[in-house]
N, C-alpha and C positions, 0 to 999 in steps of 0.2 A: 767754900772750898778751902781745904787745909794750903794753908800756903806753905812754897816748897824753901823758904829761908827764914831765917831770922836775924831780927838786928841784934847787933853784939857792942848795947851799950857801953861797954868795958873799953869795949875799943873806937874810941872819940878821934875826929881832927877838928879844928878847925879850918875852914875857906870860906875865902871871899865874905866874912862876916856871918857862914853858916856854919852850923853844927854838922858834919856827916859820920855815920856811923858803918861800920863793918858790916857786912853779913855773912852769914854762915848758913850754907848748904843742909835745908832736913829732910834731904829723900835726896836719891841718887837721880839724875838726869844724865839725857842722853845723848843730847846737845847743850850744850858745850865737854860732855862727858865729865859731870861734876860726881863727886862722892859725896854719901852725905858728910858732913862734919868739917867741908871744904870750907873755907876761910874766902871770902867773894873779893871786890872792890867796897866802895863809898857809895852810902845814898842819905836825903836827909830825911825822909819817911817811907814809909810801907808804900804808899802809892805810888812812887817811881819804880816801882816795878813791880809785874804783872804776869799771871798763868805762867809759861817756864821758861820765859825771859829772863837771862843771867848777867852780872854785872861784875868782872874778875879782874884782877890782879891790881893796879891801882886807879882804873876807870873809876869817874864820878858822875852820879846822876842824881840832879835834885831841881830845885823850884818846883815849876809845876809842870818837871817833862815827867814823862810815862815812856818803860821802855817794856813792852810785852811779845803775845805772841813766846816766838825760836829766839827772839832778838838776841842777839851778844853784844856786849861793850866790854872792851877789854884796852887792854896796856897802860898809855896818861890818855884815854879819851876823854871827854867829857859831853856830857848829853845835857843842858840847860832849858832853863826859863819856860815855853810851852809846848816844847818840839816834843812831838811823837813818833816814837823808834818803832816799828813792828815785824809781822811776820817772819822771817829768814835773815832780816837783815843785818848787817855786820862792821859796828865802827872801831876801828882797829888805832894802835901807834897813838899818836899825838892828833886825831883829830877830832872837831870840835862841831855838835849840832847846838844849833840856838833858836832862841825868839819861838816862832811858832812854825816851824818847817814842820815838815812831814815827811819818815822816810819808811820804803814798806817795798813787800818783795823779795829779792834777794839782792839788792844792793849791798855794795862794798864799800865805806869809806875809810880810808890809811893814811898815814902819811901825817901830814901835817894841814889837811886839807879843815877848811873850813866849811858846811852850810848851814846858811842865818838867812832871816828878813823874809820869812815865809818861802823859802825854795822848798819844790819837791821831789824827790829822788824816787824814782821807784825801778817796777822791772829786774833786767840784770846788768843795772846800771853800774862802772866803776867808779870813781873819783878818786885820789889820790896827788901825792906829792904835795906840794904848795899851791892848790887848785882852791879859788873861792867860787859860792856858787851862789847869790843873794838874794836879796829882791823878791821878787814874784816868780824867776825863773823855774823851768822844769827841764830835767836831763831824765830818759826814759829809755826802754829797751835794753837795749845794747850798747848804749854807747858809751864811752872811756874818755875820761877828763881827765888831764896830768899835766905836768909839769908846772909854770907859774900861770896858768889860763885862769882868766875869770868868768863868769855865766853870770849873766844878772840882768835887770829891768824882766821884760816879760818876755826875754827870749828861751828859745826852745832849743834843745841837740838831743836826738833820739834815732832811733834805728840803730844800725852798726856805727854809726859815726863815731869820729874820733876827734879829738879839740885839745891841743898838745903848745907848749912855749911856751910865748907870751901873749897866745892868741886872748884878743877880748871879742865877747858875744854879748850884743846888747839889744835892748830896744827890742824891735822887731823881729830882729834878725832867726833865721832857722837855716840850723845844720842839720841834716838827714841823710838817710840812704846809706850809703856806703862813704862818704864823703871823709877826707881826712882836711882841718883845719891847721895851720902852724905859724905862727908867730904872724897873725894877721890880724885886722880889724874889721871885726861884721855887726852894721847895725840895721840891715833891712832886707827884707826876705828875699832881694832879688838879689846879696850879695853873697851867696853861694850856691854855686852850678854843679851838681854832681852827675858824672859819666862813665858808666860802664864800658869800656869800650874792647878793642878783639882782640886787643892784647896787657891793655891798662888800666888800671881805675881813674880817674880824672877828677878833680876838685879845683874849680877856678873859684878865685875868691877877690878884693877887689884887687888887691896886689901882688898877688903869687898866683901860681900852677903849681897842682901836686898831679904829678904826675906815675903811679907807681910808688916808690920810694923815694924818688929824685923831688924836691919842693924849692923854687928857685921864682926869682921874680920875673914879670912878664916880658920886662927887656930883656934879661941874661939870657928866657929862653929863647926870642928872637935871634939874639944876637950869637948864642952856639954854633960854632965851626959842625961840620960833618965828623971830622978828627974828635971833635967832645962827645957826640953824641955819640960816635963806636965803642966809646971809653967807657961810657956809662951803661947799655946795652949790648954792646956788639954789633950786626950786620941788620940782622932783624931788626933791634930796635930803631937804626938807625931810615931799614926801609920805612917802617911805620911812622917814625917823625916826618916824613918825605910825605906821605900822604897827610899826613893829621895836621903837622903847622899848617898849612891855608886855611883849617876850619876852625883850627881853634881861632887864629887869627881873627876872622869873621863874625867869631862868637862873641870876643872882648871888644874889638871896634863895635859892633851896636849894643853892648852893655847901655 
């Protein structure tokens, strides 16, 4: 099959003690909406990229990654070593896939985020900010990594969840459901609890409640006046803490 770019040995850099060359767009595409004659990013041969996979603006992909499929790499990303980019997916800004991960679906990586060490991203996974994700880990579905979180060993965050701060997910550990994670530490599957409940989403983790928007440690929310808690919801919220502290209560003393 005719391939949709060409390398534009004219236009050479050197990195990291590789040779990567320009490409240049020879048929119009319709994802990433390229022209032909369009001027791409950096690759260090034909085989980093594949079917109408695009690599723009000063993104780089070389060793032995493959970026095919709709895949986009764009801005300073960089797509390395054996990692493969596919389907939909989209690594944006400053960040960086390596080693041998695999990402596919319609996943989003931005930011400054990093995934190495055989992690997998798929689904309509986000990732983003200064988020690493390493190891053997997998982030799936729906869920959204940001801020300085790390994912890694062999744990799991999928469904709608959400995994934001400084939270670290390790080992064993699995965030799901609707669960939102923040500046905590989870390394085994019984260290997060997620609950729908009649008026709140709930996420106990070992050391916080998320409670709604509000995420505070398990003393502070013991220790909440009635006066804090009208401040943070109002009247309602306040009935429903009235009912729910004893259970939550209940819930974390037999953790």
């Amino acid at each position: 099959m005719e391939k949709h770019f060409k390398i534009r040995k004219d236009l050479s850099m050197e990195y990291l003690g590789r040779t990567l060359y320009r490409i240049e767009a020879t048929k119009d595409l319709l994802r990433p909406f390229v022209k032909k004659g369009d001027l791409g990013g950096w690759i260090e041969k034909e085989e980093n990229l594949q079917d109408n996979a695009w690599v723009a603006e000063e993104a780089k992909v070389y060793g032995n990654a493959k970026v095919y499929g709709n895949a986009i790499v764009s801005g300073d990303a960089n797509v390395s070593g054996n990692a493969n980019v596919l389907d939909n997916a989209g690594i944006y800004d400053n960040a960086k896939v390596q080693d041998n991960t695999i990402i596919y679906d319609n996943v989003v990586i931005c930011g400054n985020a990093q995934v190495c060490g055989g992690a997998r991203v798929c689904g309509s996974a986000n990732i983003g900010e200064n988020t690493k994700v390493y190891d053997y880990a997998i982030v799936f579905c729906n869920a959204k990594v940001y801020g300085n979180a790390k994912i890694y060993g062999n744990a799991w965050v999928y469904g709608n969840a959400s995994v934001y701060g400084n939270s670290k997910i390790l080992n064993s550990a699995m965030v799901c459901g609707n669960a939102t994670v923040c500046n905590d530490v989870l390394q085994h599957k019984k260290d997060c609890k997620n609950i729908t409940g009649e008026r709140y989403n709930i996420t106990i983790t070992p050391n916080y409640i998320m409670i709604g928007c509000e995420s505070h440690t398990k003393a502070e929310w013991w220790g909440f006046t009635d006066i804090e808690i009208l401040r943070m919801d109002g009247k309602e919220g306040l009935k429903w803490w009235n009912k729910w502290k004893p259970l939550l209560k209940g819930i974390c003393e037999n953790e």
